[in-house]
MARDO-632464 format. One line per field, with one value per residue: chain; x, y, z of N, C-alpha, C in turn; residue in three letters. Coordinates in Angstrom, 1 decimal, decimal comma. Atoms other than C-alpha are relative to their C-alpha. Last residue first. Example, Ala and Ser with C-alpha at 12.3 -4.5 7.8 and 13.67 -1.06 7.14 Angstrom:
<sites>
chain <- [A; A]
npx <- [-0,9; 0,9]
npy <- [-1,1; -1,2]
npz <- [0,0; 0,0]
capx <- [13,7; 12,3]
capy <- [-1,1; -4,5]
capz <- [7,1; 7,8]
cpx <- [-0,8; 0,9]
cpy <- [1,1; 1,2]
cpz <- [0,8; 0,0]
resn <- [Ser; Ala]
</sites>
This chain:
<sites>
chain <- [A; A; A; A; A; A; A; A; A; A; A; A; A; A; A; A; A; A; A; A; A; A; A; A; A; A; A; A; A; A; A; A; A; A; A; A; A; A; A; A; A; A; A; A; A; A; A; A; A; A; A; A; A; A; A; A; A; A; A; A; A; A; A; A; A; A; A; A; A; A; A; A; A; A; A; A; A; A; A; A; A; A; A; A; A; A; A; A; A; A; A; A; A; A; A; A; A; A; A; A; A; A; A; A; A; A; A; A; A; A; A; A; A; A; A; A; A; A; A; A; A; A; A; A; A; A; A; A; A; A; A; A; A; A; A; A; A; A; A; A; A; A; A; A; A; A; A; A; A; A; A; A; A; A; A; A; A; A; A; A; A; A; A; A; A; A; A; A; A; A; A; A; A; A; A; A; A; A; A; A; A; A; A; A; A; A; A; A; A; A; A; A; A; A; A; A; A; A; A; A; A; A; A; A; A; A; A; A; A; A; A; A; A; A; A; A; A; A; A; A; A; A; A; A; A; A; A; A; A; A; A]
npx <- [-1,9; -0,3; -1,0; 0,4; -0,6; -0,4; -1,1; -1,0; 0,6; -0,3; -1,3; -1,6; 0,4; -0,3; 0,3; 0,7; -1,1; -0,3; 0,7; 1,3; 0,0; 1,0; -0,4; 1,1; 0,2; 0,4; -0,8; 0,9; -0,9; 0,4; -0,1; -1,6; -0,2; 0,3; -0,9; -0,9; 0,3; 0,1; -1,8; -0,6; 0,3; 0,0; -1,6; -0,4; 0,7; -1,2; -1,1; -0,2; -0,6; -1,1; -1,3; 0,1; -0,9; 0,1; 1,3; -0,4; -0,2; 1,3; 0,7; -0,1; 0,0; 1,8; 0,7; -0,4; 1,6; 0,6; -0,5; 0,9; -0,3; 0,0; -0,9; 0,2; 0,3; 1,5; 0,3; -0,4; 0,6; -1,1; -0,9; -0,6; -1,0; 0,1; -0,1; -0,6; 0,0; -1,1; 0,2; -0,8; -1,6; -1,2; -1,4; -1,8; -1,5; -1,0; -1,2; -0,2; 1,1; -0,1; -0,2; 1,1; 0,3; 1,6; 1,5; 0,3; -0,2; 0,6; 1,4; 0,2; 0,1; 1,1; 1,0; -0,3; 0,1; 1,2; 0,2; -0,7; 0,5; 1,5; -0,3; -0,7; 1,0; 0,6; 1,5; 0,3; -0,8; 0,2; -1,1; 0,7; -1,0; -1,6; -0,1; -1,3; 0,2; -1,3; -1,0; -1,8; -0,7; -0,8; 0,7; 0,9; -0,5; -0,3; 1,3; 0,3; -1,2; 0,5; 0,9; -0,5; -0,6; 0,7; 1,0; 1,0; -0,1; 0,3; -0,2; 0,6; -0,7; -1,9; -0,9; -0,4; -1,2; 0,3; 0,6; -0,4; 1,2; -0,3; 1,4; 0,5; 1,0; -0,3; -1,1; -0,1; 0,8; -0,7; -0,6; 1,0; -0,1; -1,5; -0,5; 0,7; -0,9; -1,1; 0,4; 0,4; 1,3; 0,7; 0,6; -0,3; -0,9; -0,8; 0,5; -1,9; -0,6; 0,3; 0,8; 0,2; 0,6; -1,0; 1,1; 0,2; 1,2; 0,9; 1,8; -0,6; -0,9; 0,8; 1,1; -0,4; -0,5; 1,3; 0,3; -1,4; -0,1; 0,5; -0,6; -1,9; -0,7; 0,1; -0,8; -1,8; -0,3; 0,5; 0,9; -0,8; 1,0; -0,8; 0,7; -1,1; 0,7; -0,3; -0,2]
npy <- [-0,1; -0,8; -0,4; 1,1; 1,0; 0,1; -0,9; 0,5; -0,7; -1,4; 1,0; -0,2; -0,3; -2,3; -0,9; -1,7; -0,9; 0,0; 0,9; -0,1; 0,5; 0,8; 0,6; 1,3; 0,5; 1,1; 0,5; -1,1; -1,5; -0,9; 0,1; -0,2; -1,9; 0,1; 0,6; -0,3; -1,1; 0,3; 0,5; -1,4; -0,2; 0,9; 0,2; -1,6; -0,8; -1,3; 0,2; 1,9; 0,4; -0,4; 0,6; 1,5; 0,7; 1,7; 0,5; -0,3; 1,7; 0,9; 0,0; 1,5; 1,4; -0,4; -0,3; 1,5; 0,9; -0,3; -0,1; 0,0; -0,8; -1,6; -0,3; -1,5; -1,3; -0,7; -1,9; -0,5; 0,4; 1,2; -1,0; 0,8; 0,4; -0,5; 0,5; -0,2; 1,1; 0,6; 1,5; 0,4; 0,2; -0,7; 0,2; -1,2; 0,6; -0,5; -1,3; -1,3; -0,7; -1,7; -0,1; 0,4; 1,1; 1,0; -0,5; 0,6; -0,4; -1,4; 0,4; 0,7; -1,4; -0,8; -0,2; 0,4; -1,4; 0,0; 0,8; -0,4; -1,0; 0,2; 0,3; -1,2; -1,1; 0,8; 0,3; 1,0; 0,1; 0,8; 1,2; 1,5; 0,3; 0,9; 1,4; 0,9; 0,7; 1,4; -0,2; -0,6; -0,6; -0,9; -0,4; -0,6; -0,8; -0,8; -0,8; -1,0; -1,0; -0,9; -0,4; -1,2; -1,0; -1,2; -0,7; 0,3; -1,3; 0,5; -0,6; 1,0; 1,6; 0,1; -0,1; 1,3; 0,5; 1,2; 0,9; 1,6; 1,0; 1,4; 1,0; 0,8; -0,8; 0,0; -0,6; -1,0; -0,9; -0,9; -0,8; -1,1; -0,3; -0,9; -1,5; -1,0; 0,4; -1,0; -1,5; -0,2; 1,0; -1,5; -1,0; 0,4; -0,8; 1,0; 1,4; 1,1; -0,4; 0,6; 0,9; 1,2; 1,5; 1,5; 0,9; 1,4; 0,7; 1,1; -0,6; -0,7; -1,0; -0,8; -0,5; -0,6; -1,1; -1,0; -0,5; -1,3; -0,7; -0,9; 0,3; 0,5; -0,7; -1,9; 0,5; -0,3; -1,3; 0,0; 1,2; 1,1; 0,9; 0,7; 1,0; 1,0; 0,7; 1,3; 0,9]
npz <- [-0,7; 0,0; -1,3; -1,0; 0,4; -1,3; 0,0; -1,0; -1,6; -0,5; -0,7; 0,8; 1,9; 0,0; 1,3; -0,5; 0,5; 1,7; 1,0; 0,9; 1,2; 0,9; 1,1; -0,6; 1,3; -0,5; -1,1; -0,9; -0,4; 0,8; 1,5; -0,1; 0,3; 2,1; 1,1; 0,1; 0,7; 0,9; 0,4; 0,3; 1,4; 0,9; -0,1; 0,3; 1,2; 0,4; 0,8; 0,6; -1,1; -0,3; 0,7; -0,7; -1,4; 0,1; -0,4; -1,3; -0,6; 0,7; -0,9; -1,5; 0,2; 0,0; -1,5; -0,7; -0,3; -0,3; -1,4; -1,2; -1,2; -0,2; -1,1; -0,3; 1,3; 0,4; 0,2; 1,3; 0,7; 0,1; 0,3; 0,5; 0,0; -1,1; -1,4; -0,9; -1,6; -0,5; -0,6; -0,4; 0,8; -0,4; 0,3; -0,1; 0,8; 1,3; -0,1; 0,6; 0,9; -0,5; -1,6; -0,3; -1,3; -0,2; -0,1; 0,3; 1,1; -0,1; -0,2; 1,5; 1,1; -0,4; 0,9; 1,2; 0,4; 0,5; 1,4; 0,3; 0,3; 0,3; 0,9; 0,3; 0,5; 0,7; -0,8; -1,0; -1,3; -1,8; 0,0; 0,4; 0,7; -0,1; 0,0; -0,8; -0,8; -0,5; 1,2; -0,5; 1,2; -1,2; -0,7; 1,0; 1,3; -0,9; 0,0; 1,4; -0,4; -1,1; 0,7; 0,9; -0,7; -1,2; 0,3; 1,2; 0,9; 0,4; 0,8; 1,1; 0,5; -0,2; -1,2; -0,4; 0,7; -0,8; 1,1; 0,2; -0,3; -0,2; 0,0; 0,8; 0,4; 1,2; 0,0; -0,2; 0,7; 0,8; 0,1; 0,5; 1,5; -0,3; -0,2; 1,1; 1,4; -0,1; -0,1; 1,4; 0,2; -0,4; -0,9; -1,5; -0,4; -0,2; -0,8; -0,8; -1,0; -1,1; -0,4; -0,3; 0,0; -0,2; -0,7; 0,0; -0,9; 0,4; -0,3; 1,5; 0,4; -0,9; 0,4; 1,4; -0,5; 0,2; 1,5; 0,3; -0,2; 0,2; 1,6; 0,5; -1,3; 1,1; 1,0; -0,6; -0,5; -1,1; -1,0; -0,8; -0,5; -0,7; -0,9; -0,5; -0,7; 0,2; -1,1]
capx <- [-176,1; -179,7; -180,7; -184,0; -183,4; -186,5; -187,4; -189,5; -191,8; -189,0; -189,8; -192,6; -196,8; -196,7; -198,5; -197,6; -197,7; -200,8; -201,1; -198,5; -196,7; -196,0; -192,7; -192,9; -189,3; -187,5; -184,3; -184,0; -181,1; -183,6; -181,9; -181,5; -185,5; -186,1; -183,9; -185,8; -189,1; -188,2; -186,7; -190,1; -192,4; -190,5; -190,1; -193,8; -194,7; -192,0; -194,9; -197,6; -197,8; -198,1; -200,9; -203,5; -201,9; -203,2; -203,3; -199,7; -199,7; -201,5; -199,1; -196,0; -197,4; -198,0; -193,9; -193,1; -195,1; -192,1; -189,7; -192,2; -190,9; -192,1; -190,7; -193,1; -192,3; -191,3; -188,0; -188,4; -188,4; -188,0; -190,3; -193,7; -195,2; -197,7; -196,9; -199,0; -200,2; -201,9; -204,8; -205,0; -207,1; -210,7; -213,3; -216,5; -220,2; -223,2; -225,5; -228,3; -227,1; -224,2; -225,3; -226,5; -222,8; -223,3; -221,9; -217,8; -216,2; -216,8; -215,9; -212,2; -211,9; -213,5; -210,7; -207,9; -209,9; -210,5; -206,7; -205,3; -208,1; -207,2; -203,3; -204,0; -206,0; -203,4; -201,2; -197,3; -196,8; -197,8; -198,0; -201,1; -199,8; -202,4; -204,5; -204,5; -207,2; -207,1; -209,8; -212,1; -215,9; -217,1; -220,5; -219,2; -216,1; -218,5; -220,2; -217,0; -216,1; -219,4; -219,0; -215,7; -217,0; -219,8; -217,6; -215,4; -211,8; -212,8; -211,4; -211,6; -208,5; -209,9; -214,2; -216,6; -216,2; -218,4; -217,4; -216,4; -216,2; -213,6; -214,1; -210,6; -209,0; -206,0; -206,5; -209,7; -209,3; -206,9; -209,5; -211,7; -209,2; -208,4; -212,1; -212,4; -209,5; -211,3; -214,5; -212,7; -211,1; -207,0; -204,4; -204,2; -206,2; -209,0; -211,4; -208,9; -212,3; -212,7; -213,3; -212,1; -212,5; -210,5; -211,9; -209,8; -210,1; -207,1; -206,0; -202,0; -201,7; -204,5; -202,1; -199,3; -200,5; -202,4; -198,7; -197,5; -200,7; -200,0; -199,0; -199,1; -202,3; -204,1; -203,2; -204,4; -207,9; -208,0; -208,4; -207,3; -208,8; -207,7; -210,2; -208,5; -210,7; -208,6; -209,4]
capy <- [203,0; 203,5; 200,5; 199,9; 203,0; 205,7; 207,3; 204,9; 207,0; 206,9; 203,2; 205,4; 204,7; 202,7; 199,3; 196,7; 193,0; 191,0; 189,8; 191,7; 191,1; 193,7; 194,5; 196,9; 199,0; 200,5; 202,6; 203,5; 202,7; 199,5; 196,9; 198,5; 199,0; 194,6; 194,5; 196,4; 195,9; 192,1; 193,5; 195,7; 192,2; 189,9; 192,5; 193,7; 189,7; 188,8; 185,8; 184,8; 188,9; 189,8; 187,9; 188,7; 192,2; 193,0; 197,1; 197,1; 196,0; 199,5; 201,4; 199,3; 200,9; 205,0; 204,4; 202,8; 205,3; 207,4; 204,5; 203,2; 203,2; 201,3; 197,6; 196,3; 193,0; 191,6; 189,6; 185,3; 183,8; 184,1; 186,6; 184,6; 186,6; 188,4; 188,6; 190,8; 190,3; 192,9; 193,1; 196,5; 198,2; 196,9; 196,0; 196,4; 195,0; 196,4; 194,9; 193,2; 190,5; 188,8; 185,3; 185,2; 185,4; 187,0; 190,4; 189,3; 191,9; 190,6; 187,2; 188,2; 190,2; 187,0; 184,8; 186,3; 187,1; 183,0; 182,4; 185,0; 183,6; 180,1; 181,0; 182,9; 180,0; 176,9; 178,6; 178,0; 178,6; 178,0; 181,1; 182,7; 186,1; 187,6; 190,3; 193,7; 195,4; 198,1; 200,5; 199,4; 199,3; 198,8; 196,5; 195,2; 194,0; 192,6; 190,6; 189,4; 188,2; 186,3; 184,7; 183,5; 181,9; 180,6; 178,9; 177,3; 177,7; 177,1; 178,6; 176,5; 176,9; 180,1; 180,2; 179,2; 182,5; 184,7; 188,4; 190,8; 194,7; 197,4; 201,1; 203,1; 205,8; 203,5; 204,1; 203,1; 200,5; 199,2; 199,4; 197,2; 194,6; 194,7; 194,5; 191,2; 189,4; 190,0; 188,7; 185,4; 184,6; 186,0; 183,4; 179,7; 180,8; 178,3; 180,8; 183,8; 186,0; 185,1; 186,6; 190,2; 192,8; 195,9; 199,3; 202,0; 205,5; 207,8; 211,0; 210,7; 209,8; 207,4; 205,6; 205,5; 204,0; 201,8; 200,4; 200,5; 198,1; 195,2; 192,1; 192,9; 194,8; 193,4; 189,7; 191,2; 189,6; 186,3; 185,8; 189,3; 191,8; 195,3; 197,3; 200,4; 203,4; 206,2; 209,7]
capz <- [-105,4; -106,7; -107,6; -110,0; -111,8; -111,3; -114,7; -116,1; -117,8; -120,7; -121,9; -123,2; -123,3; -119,7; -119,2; -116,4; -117,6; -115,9; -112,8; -111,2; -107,9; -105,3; -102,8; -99,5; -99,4; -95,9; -96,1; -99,8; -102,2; -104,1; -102,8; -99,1; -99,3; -100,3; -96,8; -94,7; -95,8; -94,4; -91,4; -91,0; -92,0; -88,8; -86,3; -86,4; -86,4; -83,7; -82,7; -80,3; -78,4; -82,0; -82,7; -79,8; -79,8; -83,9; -83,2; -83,4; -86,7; -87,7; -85,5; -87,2; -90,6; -89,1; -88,3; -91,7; -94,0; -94,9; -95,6; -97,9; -101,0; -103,6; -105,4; -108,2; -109,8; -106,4; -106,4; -106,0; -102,9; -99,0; -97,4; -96,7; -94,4; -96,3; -99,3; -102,0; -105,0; -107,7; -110,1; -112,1; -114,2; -113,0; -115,6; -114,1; -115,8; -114,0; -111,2; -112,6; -113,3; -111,2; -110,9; -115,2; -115,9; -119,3; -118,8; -117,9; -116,2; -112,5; -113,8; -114,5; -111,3; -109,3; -111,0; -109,5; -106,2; -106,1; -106,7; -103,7; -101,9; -102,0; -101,7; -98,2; -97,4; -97,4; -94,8; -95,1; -98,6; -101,8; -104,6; -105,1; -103,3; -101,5; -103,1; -103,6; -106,3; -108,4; -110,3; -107,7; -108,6; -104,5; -105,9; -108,9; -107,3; -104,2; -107,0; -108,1; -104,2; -104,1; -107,7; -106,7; -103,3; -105,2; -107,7; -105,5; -103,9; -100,2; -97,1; -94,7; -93,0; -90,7; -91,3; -94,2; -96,1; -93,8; -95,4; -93,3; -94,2; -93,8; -94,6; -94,2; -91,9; -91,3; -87,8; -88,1; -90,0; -87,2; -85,3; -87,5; -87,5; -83,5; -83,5; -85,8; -83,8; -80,7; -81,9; -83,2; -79,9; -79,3; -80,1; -81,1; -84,7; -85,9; -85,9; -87,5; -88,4; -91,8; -95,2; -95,0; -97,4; -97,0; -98,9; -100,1; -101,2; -102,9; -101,3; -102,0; -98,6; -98,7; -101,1; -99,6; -96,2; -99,0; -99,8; -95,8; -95,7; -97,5; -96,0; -92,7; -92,2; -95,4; -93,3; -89,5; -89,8; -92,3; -95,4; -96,8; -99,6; -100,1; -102,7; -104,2; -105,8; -107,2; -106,9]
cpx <- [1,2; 1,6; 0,5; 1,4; 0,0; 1,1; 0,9; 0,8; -0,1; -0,9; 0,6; 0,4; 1,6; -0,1; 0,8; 0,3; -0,5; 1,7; 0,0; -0,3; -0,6; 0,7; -1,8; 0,1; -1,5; -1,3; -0,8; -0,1; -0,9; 1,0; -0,4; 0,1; 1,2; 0,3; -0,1; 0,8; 1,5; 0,2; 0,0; 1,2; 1,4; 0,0; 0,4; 1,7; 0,6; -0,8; 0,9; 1,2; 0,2; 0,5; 1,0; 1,0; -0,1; 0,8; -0,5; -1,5; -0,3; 0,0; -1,2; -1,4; 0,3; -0,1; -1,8; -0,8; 0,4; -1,2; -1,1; 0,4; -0,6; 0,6; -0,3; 0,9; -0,2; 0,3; -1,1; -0,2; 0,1; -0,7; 0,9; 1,2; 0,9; 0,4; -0,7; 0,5; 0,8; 0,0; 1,7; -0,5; 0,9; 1,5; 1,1; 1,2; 1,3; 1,6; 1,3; 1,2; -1,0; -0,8; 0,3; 0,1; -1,2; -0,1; -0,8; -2,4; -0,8; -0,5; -1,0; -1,5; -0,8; 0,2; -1,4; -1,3; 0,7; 0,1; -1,9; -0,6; 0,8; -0,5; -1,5; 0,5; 0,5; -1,1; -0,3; -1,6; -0,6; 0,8; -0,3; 1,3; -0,8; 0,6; 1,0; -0,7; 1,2; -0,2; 1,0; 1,0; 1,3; 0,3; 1,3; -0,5; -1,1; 1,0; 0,2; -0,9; -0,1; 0,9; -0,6; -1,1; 0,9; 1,0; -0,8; -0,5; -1,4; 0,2; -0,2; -0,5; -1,3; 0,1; 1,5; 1,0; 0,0; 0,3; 0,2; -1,0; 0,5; -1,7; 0,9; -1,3; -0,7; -0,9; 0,5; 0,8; -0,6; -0,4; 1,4; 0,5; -0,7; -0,1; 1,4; 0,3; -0,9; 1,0; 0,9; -0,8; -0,1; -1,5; -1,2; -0,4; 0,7; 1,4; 0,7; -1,1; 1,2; 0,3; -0,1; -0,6; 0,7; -1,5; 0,9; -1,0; 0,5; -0,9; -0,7; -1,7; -0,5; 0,4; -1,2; -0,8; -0,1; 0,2; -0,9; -0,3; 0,8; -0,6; -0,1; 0,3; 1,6; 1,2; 0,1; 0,7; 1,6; 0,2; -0,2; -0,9; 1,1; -0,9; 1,3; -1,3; 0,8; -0,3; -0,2]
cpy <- [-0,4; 0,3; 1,4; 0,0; -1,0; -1,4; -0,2; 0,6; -0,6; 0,1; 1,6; -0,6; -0,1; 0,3; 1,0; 1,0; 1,2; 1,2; 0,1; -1,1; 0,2; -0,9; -0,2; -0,3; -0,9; 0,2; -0,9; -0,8; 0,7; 1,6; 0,8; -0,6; 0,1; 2,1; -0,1; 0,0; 0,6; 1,2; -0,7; -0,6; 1,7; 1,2; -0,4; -0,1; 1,2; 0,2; 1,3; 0,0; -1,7; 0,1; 0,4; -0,8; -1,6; -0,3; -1,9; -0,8; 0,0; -1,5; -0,8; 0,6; -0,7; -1,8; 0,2; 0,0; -1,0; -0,1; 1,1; 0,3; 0,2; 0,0; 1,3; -0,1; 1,0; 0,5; 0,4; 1,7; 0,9; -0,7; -0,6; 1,2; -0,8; -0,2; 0,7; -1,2; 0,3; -0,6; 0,2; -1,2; -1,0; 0,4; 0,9; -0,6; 1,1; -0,7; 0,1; 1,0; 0,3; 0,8; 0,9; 0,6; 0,7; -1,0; -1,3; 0,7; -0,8; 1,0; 1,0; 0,2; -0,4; 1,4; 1,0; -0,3; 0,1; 2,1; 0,9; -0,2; 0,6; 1,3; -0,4; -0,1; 1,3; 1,4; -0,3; 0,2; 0,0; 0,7; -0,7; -0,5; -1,7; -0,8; -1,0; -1,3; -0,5; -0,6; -0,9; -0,1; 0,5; 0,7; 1,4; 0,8; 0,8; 1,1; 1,2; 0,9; 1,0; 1,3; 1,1; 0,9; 0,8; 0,8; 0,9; 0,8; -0,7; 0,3; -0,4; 0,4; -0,7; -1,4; 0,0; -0,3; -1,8; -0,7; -1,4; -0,2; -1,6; -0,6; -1,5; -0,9; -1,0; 0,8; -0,1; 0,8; 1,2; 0,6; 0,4; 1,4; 1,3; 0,2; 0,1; 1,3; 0,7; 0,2; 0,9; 1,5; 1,3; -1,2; 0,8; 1,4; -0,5; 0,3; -0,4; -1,3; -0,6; 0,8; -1,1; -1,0; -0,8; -0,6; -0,9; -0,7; -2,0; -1,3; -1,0; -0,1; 0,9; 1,5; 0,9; 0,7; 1,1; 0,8; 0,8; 0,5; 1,9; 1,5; 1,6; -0,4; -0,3; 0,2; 1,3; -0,4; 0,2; 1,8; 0,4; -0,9; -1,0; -1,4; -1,5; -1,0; -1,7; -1,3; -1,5]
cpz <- [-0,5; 0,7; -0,6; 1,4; 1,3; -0,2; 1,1; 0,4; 1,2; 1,3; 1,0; 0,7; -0,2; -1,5; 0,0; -1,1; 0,8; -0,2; -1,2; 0,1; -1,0; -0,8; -0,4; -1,6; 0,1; -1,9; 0,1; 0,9; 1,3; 0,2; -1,0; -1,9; -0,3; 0,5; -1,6; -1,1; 0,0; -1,2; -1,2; -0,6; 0,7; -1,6; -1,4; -0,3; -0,5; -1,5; -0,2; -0,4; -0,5; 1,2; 0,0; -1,2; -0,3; 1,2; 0,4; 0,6; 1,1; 0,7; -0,6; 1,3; 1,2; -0,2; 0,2; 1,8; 1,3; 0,9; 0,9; 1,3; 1,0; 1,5; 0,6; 0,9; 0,0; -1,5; -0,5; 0,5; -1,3; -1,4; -0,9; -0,7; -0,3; 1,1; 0,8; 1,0; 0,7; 1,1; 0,9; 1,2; 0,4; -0,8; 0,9; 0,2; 1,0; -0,1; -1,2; 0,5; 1,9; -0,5; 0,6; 1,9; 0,4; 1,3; -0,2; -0,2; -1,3; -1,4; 0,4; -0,2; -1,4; -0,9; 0,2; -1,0; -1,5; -0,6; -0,1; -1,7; -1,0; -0,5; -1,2; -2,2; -0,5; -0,3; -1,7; 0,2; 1,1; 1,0; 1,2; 0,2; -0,7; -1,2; 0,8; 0,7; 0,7; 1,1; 0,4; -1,4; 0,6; -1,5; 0,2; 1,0; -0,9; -1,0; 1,0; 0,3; -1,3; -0,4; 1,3; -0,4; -1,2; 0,7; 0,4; -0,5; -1,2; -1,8; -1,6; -0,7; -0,6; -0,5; -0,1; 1,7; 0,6; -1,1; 0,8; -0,7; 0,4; 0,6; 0,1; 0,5; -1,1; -0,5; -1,5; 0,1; 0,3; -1,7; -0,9; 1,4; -0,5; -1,5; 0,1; 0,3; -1,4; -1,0; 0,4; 0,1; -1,4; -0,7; -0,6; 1,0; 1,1; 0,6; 0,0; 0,5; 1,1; 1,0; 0,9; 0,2; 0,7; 0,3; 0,3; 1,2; -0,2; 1,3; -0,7; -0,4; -1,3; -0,2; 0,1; -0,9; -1,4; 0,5; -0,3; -1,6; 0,0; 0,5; -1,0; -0,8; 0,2; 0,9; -0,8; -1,8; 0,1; 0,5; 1,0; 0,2; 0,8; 0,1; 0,4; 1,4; 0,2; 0,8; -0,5]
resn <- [Unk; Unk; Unk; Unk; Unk; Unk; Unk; Unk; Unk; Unk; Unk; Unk; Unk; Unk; Unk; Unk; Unk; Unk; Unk; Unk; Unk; Unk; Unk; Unk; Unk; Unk; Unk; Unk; Unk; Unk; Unk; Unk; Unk; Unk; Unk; Unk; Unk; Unk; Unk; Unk; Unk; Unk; Unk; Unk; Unk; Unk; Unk; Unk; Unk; Unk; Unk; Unk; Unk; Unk; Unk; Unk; Unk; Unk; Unk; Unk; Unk; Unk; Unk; Unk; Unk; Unk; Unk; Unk; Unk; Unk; Unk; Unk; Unk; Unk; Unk; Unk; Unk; Unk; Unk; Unk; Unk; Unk; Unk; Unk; Unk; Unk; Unk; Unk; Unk; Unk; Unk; Unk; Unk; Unk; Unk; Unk; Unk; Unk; Unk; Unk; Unk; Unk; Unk; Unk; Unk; Unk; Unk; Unk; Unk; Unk; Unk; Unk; Unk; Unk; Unk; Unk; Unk; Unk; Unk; Unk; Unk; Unk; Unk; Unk; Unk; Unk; Unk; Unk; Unk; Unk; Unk; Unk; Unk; Unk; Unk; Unk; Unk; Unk; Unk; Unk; Unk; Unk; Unk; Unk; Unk; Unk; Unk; Unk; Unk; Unk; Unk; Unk; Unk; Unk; Unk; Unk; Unk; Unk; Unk; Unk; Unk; Unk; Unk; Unk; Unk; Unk; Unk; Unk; Unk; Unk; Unk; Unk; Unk; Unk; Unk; Unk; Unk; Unk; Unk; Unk; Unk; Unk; Unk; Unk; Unk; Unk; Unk; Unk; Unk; Unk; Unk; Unk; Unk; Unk; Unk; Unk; Unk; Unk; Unk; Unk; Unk; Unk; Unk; Unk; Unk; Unk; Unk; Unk; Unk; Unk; Unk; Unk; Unk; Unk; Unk; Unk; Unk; Unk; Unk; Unk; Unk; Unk; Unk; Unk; Unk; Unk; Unk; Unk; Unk; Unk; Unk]
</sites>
């Protein structure tokens, strides 16, 4: 079993950036956690306690643990030392063989690129035995680091590409859960027509895209066996 820790800024970003991938996951009997570090405060819809339980039902419907983490609040989101040395110490605490992340590239929110960086360096720092700020809890080297959009669709081709048509209908009940944002905007509209479109470049019907952090390993050029189009 394979230990997978989600992390978003706000409530609702795992959920639409990433979700249909842990769907996947779960599936295939592996455990995840979601970390969030705010509760939307600064948001137009839904108040900051309703925006935590639509997060922690759809962690129930996702069958998954979900914690918050107090972060400063929505947009203020901060990329310092303590808040890397928080998020490592929570890497030592869950020990996840792979992590998901937002995307560090810019775009329209300012926190989504904050976190994206401090969880970047927080793996690093997690691994490290002489930071003094994580002693005594034990050294852990995760395998994997990856980033997820979360509505930014418009931009370079994912380094990973899976399948996800399976998953799609259990994934729009997850979003679903998030009303006080999806009665604002065409959210559910928005990430399906996005999954749409990277699934039709792969041969399949709906697609959710990663990024690495580092190269991806195999032993043979051979245990690639799936050709990037299939048509």
């Amino acid at each position: 079993m394979t230990q997978i820790l989600a992390i978003g800024p706000h409530p609702d970003d795992v959920e639409f950036g990433c979700a249909a991938v842990l769907l996947k996951e779960i599936k295939k009997g592996n455990r995840v956690k979601l970390l969030v570090l705010s509760r939307g405060e600064a948001g137009t819809g839904g108040t900051p306690e309703q925006r935590e339980q639509e997060s922690r039902e759809a962690a129930r419907m996702l069958g998954v643990e979900i914690e918050f983490f107090d972060f400063g609040g929505d947009c203020r989101i901060e990329y310092t030392l303590e808040n890397r040395l928080r998020i490592a110490a929570e890497i030592r605490n869950v020990k996840p063989a792979i992590i998901l992340a937002p995307s560090t590239s810019e775009n329209q929110h300012p926190d989504h690129v904050v976190v994206g960086k401090l969880t970047r360096d927080a793996a690093r720092l997690a691994r490290y035995g002489g930071v003094d700020a994580l002693k005594p809890a034990p050294i852990h080297k995760i395998a994997n680091l990856y980033f997820y959009n979360i509505t930014q669709h418009i931009g370079r081709m994912p380094d990973i590409v899976i399948d996800i048509s399976d998953v799609v209908e259990q994934w729009e009940a997850v979003m679903k859960c998030h009303g006080s944002q999806t009665s604002q905007k065409k959210y559910i509209e928005l990430q399906k027509t996005a999954a749409r479109l990277l699934g039709l470049t792969i041969g399949v019907e709906y697609a959710a895209g990663l990024f690495v952090n580092d190269p991806a390993r195999v032993s043979h050029l051979s245990d690639l066996t799936l050709s990037s189009r299939n048509f």
